[in-house]
Structures are given as C-alpha cells and as structure tokens.
Residue frames as a rotation matrix with the C-alpha (Angstrom) as fourth column:
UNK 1
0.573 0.820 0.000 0.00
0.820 -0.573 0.000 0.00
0.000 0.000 -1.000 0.00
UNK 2
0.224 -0.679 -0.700 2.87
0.091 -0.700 0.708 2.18
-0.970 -0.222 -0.095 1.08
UNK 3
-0.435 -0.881 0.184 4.35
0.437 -0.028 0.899 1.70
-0.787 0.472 0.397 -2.29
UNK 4
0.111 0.886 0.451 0.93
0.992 -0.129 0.009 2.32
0.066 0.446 -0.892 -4.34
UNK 5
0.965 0.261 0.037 0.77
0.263 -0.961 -0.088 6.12
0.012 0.094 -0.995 -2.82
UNK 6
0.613 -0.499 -0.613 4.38
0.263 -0.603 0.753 6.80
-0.745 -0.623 -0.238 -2.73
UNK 7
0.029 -0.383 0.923 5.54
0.720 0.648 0.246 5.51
-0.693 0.658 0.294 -6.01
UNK 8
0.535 0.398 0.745 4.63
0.782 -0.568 -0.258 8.98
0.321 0.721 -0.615 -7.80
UNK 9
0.915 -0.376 -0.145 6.83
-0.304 -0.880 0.364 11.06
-0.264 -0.289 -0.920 -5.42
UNK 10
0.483 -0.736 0.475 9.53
0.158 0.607 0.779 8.70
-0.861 -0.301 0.409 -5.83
UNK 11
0.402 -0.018 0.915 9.22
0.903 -0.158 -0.400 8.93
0.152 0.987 -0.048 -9.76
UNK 12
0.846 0.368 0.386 9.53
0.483 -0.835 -0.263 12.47
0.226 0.408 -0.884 -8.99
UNK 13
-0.041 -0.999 0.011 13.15
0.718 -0.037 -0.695 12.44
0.695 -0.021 0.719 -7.73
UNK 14
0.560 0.536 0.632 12.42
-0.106 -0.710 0.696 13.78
0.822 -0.457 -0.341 -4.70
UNK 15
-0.038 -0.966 0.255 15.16
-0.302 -0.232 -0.924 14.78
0.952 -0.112 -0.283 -1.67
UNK 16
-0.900 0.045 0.433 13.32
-0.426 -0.292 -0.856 15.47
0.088 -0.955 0.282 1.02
UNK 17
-0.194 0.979 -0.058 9.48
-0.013 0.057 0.998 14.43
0.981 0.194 0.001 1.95
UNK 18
-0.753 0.187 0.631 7.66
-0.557 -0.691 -0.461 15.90
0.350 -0.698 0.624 4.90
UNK 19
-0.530 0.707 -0.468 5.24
0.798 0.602 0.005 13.48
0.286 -0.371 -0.884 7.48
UNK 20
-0.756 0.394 0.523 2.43
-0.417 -0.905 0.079 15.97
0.505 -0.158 0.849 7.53
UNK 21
0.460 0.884 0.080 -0.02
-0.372 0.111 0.922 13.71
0.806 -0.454 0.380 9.60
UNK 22
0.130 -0.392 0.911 0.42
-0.966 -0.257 0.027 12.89
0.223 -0.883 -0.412 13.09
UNK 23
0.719 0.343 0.604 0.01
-0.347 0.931 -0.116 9.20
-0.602 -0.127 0.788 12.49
UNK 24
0.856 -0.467 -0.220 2.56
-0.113 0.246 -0.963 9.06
0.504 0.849 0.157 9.64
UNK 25
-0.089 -0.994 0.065 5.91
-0.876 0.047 -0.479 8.76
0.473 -0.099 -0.875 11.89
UNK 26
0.095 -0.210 0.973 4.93
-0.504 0.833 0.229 5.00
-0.859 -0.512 -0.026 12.92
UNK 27
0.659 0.093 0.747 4.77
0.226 0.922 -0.314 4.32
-0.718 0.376 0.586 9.49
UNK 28
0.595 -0.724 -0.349 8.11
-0.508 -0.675 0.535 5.62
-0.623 -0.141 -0.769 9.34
UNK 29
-0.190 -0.562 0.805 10.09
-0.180 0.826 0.534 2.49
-0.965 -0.043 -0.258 8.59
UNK 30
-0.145 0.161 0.976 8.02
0.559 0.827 -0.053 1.46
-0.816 0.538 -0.210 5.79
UNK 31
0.971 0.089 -0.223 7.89
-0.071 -0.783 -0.618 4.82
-0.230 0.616 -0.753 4.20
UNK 32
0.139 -0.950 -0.281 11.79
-0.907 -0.236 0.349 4.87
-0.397 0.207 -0.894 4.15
UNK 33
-0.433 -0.360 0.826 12.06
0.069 0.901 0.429 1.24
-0.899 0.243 -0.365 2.75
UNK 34
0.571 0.583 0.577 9.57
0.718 -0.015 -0.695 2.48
-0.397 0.812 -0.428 -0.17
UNK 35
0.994 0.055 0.097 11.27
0.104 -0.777 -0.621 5.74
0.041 0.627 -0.778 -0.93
UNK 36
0.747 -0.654 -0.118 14.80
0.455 0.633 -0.626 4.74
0.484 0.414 0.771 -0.01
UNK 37
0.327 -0.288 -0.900 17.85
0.894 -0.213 0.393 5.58
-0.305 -0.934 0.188 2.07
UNK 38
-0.847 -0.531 0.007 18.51
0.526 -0.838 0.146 9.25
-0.072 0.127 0.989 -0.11
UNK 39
-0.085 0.517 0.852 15.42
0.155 -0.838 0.524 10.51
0.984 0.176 -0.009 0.87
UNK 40
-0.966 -0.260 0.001 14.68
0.008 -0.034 -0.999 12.21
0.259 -0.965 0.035 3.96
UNK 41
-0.027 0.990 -0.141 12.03
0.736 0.115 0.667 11.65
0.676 -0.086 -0.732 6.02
UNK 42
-0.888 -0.330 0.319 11.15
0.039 -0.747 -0.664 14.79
0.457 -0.577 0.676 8.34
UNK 43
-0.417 0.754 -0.507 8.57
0.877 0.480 -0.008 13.99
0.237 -0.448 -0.862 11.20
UNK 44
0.011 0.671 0.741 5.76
-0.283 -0.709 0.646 17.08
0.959 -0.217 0.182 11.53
UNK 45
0.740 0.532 -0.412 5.13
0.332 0.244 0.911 15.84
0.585 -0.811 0.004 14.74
UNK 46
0.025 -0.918 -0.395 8.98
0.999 0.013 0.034 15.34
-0.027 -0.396 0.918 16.12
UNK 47
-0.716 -0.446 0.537 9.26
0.551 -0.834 0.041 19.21
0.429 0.325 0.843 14.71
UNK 48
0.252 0.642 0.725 6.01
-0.179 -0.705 0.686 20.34
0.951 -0.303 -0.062 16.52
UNK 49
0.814 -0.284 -0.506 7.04
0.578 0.326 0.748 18.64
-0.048 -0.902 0.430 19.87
UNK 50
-0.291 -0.938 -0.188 10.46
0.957 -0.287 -0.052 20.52
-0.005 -0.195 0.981 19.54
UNK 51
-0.361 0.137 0.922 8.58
0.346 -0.899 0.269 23.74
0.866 0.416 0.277 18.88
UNK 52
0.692 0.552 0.465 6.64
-0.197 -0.476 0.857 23.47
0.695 -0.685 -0.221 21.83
UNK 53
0.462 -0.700 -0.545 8.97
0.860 0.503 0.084 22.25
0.215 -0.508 0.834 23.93
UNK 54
-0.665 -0.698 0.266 11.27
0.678 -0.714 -0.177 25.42
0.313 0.062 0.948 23.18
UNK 55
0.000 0.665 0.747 8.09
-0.047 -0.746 0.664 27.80
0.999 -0.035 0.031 23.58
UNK 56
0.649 0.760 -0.041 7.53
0.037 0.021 0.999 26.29
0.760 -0.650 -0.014 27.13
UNK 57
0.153 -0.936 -0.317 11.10
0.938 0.239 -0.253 26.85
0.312 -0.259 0.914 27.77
UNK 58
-0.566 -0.175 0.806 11.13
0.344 -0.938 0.038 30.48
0.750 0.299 0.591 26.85
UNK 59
0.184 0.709 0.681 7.77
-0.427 -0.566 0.705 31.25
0.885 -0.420 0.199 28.96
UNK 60
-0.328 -0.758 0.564 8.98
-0.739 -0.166 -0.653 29.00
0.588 -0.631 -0.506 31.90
UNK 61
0.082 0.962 -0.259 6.68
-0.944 0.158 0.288 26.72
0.318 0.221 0.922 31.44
UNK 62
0.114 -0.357 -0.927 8.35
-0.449 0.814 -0.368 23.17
0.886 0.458 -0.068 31.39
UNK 63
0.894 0.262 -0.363 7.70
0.053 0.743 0.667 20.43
0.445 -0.615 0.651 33.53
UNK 64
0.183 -0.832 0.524 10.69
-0.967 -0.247 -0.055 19.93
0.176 -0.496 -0.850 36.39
UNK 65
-0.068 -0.118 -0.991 9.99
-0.520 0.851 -0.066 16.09
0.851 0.511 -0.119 36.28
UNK 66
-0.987 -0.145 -0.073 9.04
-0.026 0.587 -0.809 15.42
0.160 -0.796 -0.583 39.89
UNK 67
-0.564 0.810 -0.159 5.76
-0.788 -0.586 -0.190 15.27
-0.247 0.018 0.969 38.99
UNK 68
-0.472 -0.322 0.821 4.28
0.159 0.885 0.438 11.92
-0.867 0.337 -0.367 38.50
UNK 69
-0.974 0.117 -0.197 3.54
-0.173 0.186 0.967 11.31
0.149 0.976 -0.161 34.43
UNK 70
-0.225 0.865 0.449 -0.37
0.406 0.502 -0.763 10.94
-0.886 0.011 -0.464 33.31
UNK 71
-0.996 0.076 -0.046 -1.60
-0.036 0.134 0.990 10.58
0.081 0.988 -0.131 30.02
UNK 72
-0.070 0.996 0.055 -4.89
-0.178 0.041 -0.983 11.04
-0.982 -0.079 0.174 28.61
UNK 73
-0.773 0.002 0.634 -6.15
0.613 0.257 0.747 9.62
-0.161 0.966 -0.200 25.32
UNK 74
-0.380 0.782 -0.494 -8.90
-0.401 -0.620 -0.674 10.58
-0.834 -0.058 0.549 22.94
UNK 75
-0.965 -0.212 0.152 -10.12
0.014 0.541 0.841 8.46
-0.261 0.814 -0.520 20.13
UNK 76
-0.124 0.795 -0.594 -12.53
-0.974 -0.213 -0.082 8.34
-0.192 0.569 0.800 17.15
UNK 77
-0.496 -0.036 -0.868 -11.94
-0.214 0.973 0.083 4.59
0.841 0.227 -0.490 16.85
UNK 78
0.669 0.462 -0.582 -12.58
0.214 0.630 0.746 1.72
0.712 -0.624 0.322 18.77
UNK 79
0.411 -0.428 0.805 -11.25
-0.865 -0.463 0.195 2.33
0.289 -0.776 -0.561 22.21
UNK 80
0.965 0.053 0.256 -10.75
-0.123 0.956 0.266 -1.32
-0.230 -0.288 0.929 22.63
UNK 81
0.499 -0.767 0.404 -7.43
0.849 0.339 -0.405 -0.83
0.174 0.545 0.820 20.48
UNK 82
0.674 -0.457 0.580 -6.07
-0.364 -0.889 -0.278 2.62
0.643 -0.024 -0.766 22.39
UNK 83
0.647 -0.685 0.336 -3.88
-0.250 0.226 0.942 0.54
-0.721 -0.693 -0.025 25.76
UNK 84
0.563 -0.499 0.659 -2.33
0.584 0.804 0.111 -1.02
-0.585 0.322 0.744 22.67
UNK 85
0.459 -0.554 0.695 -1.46
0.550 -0.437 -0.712 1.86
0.698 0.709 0.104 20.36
UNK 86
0.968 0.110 0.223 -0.78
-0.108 -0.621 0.777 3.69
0.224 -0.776 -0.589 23.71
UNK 87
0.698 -0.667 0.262 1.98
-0.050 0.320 0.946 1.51
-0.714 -0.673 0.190 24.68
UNK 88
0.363 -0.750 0.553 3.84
0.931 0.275 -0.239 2.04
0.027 0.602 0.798 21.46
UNK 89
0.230 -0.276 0.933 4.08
0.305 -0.890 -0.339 5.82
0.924 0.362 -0.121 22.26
UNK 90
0.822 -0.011 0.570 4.36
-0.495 -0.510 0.704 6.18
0.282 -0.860 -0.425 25.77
C-alpha cells in the first residue's frame, strides 16, 4: 500500500518528503524502505514537539519532572485498540 501512494513522489526524484499527519511517523520504517535511504524523512510531529517544547522553555513553562507522568487519550476509533497503540508511544 505504502508503495501504491508513494511511487509517484519517488518517480519524482524527490530529496526530502515531509510526514504531515500525526500518524505518519509510525509508518516511518516502511515509508523509508519504499522511498529509499537518499530521501529524507522529516517527522511534523517530532518538529512540533520541539517547537513546543522550546516555547515552554522560553515562557517557563516546562515540567521539572518530579511530577508523576499521566496521560490522557482521545479516540474516534474503537477504544478497545487505544492501551495497545498507547503503549507504542508512551
């Protein structure tokens, strides 16, 4: 499937290629195995997490880590299948 939609950018001798959904850097791996090892892959997400990060630096925001950790989800799916995608991100 991966190869189906990527196979036109590839054609296109592309350098670089931008994960613009927030779901696209788990299917990192298999994007780089379709579009090979001279393209880059550049996670939207990875680059918004560093943005905020810095922002909540600047304003003084940022956790000090002796807080304990809690997560909240939210899902349009089945909910039956969030502990599982959970634990690949947390």
């Amino acid at each position: 499937m991966a190869r189906d939609y990527l196979d036109p950018l590839k054609r296109t001798g592309i350098d670089t290629l931008v994960l613009g959904c927030t779901h696209f850097p788990l299917l990192a791996p298999a994007i780089q195995q379709v579009m090979g090892p001279t393209v880059r892959l550049i996670s939207s997400a990875e680059e918004t997490a560093r943005e905020v990060a810095e922002m909540l630096a600047a304003r003084g925001h940022l956790a000090d880590g002796t807080a304990p950790r809690t997560e909240t989800f939210a899902t349009y799916g089945r909910c039956c299948r969030v502990p599982r995608a959970a634990a690949r991100v947390c």
